[in-house]
N, C-alpha and C positions, 0 to 999 in steps of 0.2 A: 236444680239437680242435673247433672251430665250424663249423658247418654253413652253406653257404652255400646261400640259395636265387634260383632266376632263373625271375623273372616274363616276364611281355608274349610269350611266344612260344606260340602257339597252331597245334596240329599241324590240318593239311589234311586234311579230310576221315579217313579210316580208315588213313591211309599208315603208319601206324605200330602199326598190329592185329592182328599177326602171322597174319593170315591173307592170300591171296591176292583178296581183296575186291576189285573197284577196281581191280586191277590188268589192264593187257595191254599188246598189241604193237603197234610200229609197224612198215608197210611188210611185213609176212606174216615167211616166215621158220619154222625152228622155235621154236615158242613157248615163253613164258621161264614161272617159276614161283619160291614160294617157295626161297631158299636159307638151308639153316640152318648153313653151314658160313663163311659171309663175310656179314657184317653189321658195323655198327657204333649200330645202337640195338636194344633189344629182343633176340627169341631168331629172327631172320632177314629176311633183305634180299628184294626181288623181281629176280631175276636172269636172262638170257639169251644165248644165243651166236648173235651178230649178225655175220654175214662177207661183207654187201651193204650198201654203201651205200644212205641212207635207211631204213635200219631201227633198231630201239630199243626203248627202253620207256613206257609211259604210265600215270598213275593218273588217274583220274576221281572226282571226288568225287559223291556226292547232293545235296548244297545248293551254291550260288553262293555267291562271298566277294567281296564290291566291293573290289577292290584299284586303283581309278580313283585317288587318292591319291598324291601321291607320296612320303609317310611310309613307307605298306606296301610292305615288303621281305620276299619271299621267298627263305628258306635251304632247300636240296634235299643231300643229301649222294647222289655218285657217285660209283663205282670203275670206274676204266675199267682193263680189263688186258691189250687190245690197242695200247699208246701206237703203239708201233713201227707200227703199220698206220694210222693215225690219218691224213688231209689234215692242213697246216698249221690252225692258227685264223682265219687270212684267207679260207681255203677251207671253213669250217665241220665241222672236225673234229669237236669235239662240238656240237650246239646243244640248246639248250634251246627247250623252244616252251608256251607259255603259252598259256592261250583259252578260252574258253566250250562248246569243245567241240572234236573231231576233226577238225571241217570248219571250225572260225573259231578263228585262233590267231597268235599272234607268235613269230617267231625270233629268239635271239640266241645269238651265237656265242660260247660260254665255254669254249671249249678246244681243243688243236690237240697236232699232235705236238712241235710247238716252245712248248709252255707247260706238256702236263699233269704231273702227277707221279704217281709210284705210291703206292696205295693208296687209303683212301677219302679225299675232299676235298670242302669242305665250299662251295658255288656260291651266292652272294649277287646278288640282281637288283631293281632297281627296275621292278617289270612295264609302267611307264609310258614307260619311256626308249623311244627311236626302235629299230623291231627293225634287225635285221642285212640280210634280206631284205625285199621287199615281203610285208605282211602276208599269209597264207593265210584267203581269206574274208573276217567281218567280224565280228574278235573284240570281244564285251565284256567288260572291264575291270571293270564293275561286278558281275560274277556270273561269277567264273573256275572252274570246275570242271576242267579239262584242264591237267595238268604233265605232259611229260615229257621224256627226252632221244633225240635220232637222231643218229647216229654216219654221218660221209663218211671213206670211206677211201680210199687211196691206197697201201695195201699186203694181201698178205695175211694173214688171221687163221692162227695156228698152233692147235696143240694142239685137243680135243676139249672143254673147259668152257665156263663161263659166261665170257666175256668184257669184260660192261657188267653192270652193276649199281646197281639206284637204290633208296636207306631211308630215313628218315622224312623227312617234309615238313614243314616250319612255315611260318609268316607272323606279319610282327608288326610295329609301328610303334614298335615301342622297348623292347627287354629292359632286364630292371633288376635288382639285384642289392639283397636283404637277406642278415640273417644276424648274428652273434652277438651279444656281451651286453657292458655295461662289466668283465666278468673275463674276459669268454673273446673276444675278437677274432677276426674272419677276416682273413685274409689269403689272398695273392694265390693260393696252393697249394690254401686251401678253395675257392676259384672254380672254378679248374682243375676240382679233382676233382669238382666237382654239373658241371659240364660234362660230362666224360668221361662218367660217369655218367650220366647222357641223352642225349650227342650235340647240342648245343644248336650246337655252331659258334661261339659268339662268345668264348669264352679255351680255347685248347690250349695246353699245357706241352710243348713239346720244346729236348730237351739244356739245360733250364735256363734256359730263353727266356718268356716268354708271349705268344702271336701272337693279337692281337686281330682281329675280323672285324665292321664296323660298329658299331654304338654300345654301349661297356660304360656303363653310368650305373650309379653310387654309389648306393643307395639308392632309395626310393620316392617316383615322380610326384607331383603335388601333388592332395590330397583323398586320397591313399591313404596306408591302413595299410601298416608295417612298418619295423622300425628294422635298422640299418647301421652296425656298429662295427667297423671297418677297422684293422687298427695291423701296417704291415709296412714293411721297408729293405730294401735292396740291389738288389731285383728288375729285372728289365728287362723292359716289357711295349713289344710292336711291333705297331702297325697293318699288317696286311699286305693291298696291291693286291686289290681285287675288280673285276676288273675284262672288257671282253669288248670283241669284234670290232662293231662298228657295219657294217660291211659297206666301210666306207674306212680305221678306223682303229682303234688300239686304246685305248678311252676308260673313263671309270668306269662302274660299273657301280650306283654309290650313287647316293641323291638329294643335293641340296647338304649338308644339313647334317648326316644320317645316319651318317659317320666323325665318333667323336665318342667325348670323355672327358666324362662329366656326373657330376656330384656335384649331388645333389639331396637334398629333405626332405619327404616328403609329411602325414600325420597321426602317425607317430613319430618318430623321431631319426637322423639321421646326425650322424657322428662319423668322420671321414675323418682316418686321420695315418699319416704316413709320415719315414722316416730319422731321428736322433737330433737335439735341441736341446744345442744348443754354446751356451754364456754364459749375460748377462741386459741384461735393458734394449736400451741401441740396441745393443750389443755382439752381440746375440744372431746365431746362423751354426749350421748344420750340417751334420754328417758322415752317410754312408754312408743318404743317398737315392735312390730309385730312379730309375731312365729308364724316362721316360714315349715315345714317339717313331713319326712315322707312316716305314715302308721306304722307302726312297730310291729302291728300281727296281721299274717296275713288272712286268709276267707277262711281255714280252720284252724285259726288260733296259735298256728305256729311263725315261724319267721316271715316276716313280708317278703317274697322274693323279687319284687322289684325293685329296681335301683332308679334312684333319682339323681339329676344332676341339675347343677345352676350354674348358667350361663348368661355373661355379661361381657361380649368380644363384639369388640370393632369399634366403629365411629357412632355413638352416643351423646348426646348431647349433656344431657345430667341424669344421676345418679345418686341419690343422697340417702345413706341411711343411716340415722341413731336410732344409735340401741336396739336394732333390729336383731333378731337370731335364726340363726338357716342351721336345721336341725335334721343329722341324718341324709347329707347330701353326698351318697354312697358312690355313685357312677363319677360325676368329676366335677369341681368348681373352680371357674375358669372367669376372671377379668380380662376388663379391656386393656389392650397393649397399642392402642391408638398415640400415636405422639401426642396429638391435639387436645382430643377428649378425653382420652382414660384418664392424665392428670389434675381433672375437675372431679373427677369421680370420687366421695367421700366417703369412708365406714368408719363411723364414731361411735365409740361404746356399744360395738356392734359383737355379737357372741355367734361363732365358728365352730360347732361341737359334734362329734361322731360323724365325721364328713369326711369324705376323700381330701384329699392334698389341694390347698388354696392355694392355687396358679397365680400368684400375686400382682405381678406385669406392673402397670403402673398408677392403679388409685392411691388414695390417702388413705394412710390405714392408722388412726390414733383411739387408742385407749380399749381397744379389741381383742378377746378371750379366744385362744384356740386350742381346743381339750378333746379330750377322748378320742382319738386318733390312735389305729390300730395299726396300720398296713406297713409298708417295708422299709420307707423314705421319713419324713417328715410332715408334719401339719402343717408347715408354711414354704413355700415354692420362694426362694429368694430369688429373683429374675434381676437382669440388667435394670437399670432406672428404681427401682421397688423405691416405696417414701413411707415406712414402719416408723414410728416411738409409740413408748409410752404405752406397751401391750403383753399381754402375759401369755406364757404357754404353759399348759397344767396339763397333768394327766396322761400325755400323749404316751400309752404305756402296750404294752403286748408279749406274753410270755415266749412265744417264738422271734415273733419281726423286732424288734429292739427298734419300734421308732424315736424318733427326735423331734424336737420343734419346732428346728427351723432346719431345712434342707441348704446348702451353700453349694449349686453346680459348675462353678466356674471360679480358677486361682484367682487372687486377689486379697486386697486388702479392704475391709470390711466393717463399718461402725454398729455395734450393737449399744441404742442412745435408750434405756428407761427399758429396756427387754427383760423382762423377769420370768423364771421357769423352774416350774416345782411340780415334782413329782412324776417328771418326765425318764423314758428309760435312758434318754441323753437330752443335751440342750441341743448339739449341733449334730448335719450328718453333713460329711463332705465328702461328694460325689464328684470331686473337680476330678479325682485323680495325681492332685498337685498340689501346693501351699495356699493354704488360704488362710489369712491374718486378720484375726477380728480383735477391733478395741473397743474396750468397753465401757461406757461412759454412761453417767446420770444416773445411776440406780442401779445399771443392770449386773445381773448376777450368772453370764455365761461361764460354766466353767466344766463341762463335761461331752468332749464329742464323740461318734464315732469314724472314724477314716479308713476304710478298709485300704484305700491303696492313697500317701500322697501324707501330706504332711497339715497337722492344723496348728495354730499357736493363739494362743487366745490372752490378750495380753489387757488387765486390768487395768482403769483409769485411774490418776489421781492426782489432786489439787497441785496447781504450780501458781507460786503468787510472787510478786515482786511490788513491796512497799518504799514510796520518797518521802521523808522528810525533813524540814529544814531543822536548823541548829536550836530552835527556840520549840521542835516537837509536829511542827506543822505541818499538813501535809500540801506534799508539791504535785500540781497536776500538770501534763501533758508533758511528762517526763519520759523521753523516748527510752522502752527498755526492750532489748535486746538479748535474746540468750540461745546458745548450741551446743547439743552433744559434742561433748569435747572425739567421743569416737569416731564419728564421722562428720561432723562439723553441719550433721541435719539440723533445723530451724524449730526451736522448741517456742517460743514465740518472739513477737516482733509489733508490738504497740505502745500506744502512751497511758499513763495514769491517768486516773478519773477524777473527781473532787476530793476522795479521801485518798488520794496517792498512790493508789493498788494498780497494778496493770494485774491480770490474772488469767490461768488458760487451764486446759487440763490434759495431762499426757498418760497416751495408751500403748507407750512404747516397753521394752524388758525394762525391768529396775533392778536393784540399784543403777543411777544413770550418774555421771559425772557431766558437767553444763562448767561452763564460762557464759558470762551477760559482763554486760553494760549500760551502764545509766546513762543519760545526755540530757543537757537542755542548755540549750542556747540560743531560741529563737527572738531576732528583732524585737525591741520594745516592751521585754517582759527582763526579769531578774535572770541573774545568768547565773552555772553553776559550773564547778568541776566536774569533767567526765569521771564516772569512777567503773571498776570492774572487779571482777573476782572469780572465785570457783565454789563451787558446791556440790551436791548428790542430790538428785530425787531419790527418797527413798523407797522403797517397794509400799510398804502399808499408808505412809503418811503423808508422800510425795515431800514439796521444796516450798519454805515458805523464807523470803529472805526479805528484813526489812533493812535500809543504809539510812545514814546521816547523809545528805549533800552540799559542800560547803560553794559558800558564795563566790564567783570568780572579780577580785577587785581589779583583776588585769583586761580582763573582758567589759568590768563593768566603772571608770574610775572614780564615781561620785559617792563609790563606798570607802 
């Protein structure tokens, strides 16, 4: 089994020293102390039995930590096990208070009897965000020494124990995950468990689940050591709500970009794959991929107000996911645009749903769902290089924003090969400002854009065949056939017949079209024939299928 390790988290001061260091109280009371009986990092917690309002507990650190930033987030783990006594969170049941000290410090409200849960729980803050209350004093940010939590209540405490309880503290602007080897993979279980195992807060396994907390990132930042070889299916990882009382409402509690799936490559190697490869070529799809997905409801049961994003930028080594599904990726979803790498990078039968606009750049994107797409553009980011077939866009609908499904930023001429799109407010949105010409080939069914400024033309594929055969029925192979818009003498195609005498192509140009071709063959040592030529029309529904007799050349050949 592989060992996973997780970087960028950086413990506060002593919180985590198992002694009573640093530790005390807020608001008097009897004083709390080591407990070695309830913890959840190390061998005890600093615990208390607080049954007045405005009382709690507090660590103080020796040196200041600039958390002025709004990268730096601090994770504090709580057991609160008076819930039942607890004020609502709108009334500041639990708060958290941040500050440079005892007398200068910020509040926010991360808990209430109508949010907390039993046990310990693991409290994510941006120390920047707006407090809940007016600030106490005049905390700095740049040098925080003072964490702790005060408890309001509005019922009372029972029983004789510790009733609050606070263990280790961290801070950190981005944990990151290395760990195994090209034979030995981690997977989503080894996370878990170097989690558990420290208490780190950001992947817990329960009932089979994996609840994320702020940014998981694949691998090591850039300029840093350590490689990441990931290989797991099935799993289901959930972003779950961090979120707290502003003092009007219940908002997040992240910085914007902070709820985050990052797969990254620093000075070693990632290697990221997930669910099985079904096929080959454009064919390719797969089965029994994970969900990826931020909760839907946030700490009182209304809208999650965090936004999550997934990000996959820069030079990465691999990237493989079938049949995988990134659900709910509201802030921004962004691939690699690496010349090198991002072109190895694969999403097969992989499903795109209720997510911000897929920044497409340049992986392999075959046999992939992008739906439920709300906002003002499109579910799919058509960039320079993009490498689509063989993928559907459904749903992408909105009674104001009139999304589309695939966004087109740039004039141009355009193939849509196997693109299918139902029930979208449009197929196309062309943002170029200019002419952009998409042909549409292999299945697909483009035929709705919108263009607010600039022109779009969307011009339907279909079959163009050109059949040889000799005088007795037969067919003639490697018969050079040749054919061009007679309107501007463009190249409709330009090859030879096969064993069954067909050369064939397909055109994505206006129809009806007028064409001239020509047949040939009169290569050395084979049977020789008269050149022949003609005219015809593609026609719009049915295109141009034209089969000739080619007679033998007895002048060319004179043993006939």
């Amino acid at each position: 089994m592989a060992t996973a390790t997780v970087s960028g988290m950086t413990n506060f001061g002593g919180s985590a020293s198992g002694t009573d260091a640093g530790w005390g109280d807020i608001g008097g009371g009897p004083g709390g102390g080591q407990n070695t009986d309830d913890f959840i990092e190390g061998t005890d917690s600093f615990g208390g039995r607080k049954t007045a309002s405005g009382r709690g507990l507090a660590y103080t650190a020796g040196a200041g930590v600039d958390m002025s930033t709004t990268s730096t987030h601090i994770y504090t783990w709580i057991n609160c096990k008076s819930i039942g006594a607890l004020d609502l969170i709108s009334n500041g049941g639990i708060i958290l208070r941040v500050g440079s000290s005892a007398t200068n410090y910020r509040s926010f409200y991360i808990g209430g009897s109508d949010t907390v849960k039993a046990g310990w729980q693991v409290y994510v803050i941006d120390p920047t965000k707006t407090g809940s209350a007016a600030d106490t004093g005049t905390p700095d940010m740049t040098s925080v020494t003072y964490i702790g939590v005060e408890l309001t209540l509005s019922g009372t405490v029972g029983g004789t124990s510790d009733n609050i309880l606070m263990d280790v503290i961290r801070y950190t602007t981005g944990p990151y995950v290395t760990g195994g080897t090209t034979g030995d993979r981690l997977l989503w279980s080894d996370i878990a468990a170097t989690d558990a195992s420290n208490a780190y807060g950001i992947i817990q396994e329960r009932s089979g689940v994996y609840f994320a907390a702020g940014q998981v990132a694949l691998g090591a930042p850039s300029a840093t050591a350590g490689d990441c070889y990931l290989d797991d299916a099935g799993q289901v990882v959930v972003w779950e709500p961090k979120e707290y009382h502003n003092g009007t409402a219940v908002v997040t509690a992240l910085a914007t970009d902070f709820n985050a799936l990052v797969i990254q490559e620093g000075t070693g190697t990632t290697d990221v794959e997930d669910g099985n490869l079904v096929g080959t070529g454009d064919a390719r799809s797969g089965t029994g991929g994970s969900v990826f997905q931020k909760a839907t409801e946030g700490i009182l049961g209304a809208a999650n107000t965090n936004d999550l994003r997934l990000s996959i930028e820069g030079a990465i080594t691999a990237v493989d996911c079938h049949g995988s599904t990134f659900k709910r990726f509201d802030r921004s979803v962004t691939m690699s645009n690496d010349a090198t790498d991002g072109p190895n990078h694969v999403f097969a039968g992989c499903v795109f749903t209720e997510s911000e606009q897929v920044v497409a750049n340049r992986p392999v994107y075959r046999n992939c769902v992008f739906s439920s797409y709300s906002g003002t553009d499109a579910a799919f980011l058509w960039n320079a290089n993009v490498d689509i077939k063989n993928s559907s866009f459904l749903a992408n609908t909105d009674g104001t924003n009139d999304p589309a499904g695939i966004e087109h930023p740039s004039t141009g001429t355009f193939t849509h090969d196997g693109l299918t799109f139902s029930g979208n407010d449009f197929d196309v949105y062309n943002s170029s400002g200019g002419l952009v010409t998409i042909n549409v080939t292999n299945g697909s069914n483009t035929s709705t854009d919108r263009t607010p400024t600039g022109t779009t033309t969307i011009n339907v594929s279909v079959p163009v065949s050109f059949t040889a055969i000799d005088s007795d029925g037969s067919a003639i192979q490697s018969v050079r056939v040749t054919a061009y818009l007679v309107a501007d003498n463009s190249e409709v195609v330009n090859t030879t017949t096969d064993a069954s005498g067909v050369a064939s192509t397909s055109f994505a140009g206006t129809t009806p079209a007028d064409v001239y071709y020509r047949f040939r063959k009169s290569s050395p040592g084979a049977t020789k024939y008269v050149n022949l030529s003609g005219l015809d029309t593609i026609a719009s529904s049915t295109g141009l299928s034209v089969k000739r007799t080619m007679r033998e050349d007895d002048t060319a050949d004179p043993s006939l």
